[in-house]
C-alpha positions in Angstrom: 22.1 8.5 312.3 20.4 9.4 309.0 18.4 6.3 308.7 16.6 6.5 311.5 13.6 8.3 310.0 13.2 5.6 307.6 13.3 2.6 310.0 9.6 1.2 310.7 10.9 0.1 314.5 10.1 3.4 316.2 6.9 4.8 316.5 7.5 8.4 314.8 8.5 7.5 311.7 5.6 4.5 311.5 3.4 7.6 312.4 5.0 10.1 309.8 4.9 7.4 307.2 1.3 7.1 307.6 0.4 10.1 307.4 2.1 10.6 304.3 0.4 7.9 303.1 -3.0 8.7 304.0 -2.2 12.4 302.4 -1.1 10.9 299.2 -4.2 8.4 298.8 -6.4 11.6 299.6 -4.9 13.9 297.1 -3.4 17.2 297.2 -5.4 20.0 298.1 -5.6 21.6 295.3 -6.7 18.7 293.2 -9.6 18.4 295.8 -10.6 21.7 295.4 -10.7 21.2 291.5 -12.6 18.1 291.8 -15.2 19.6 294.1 -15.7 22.7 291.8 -16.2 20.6 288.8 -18.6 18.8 290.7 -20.5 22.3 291.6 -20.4 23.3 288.1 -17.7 26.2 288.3 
């Protein structure tokens, strides 16, 4: 039963897994915020 969050075949893991993705391309939040400081000059 553990395997089923890992198995592309249902649609809520496909989901999950993209949205993990798309979070990890993105950056964490805290790296945004630094990047966007130093980009203000703070």
């Amino acid at each position: 039963f553990g395997g089923y969050g890992y198995m592309l075949e249902y649609p809520i893991s496909r989901a999950y897994m993209d949205a993990r993705v798309q979070r990890i391309f993105a950056g964490t939040s805290e790296i945004m915020k630094v990047i966007i400081a130093k980009q203000m000059g703070l």
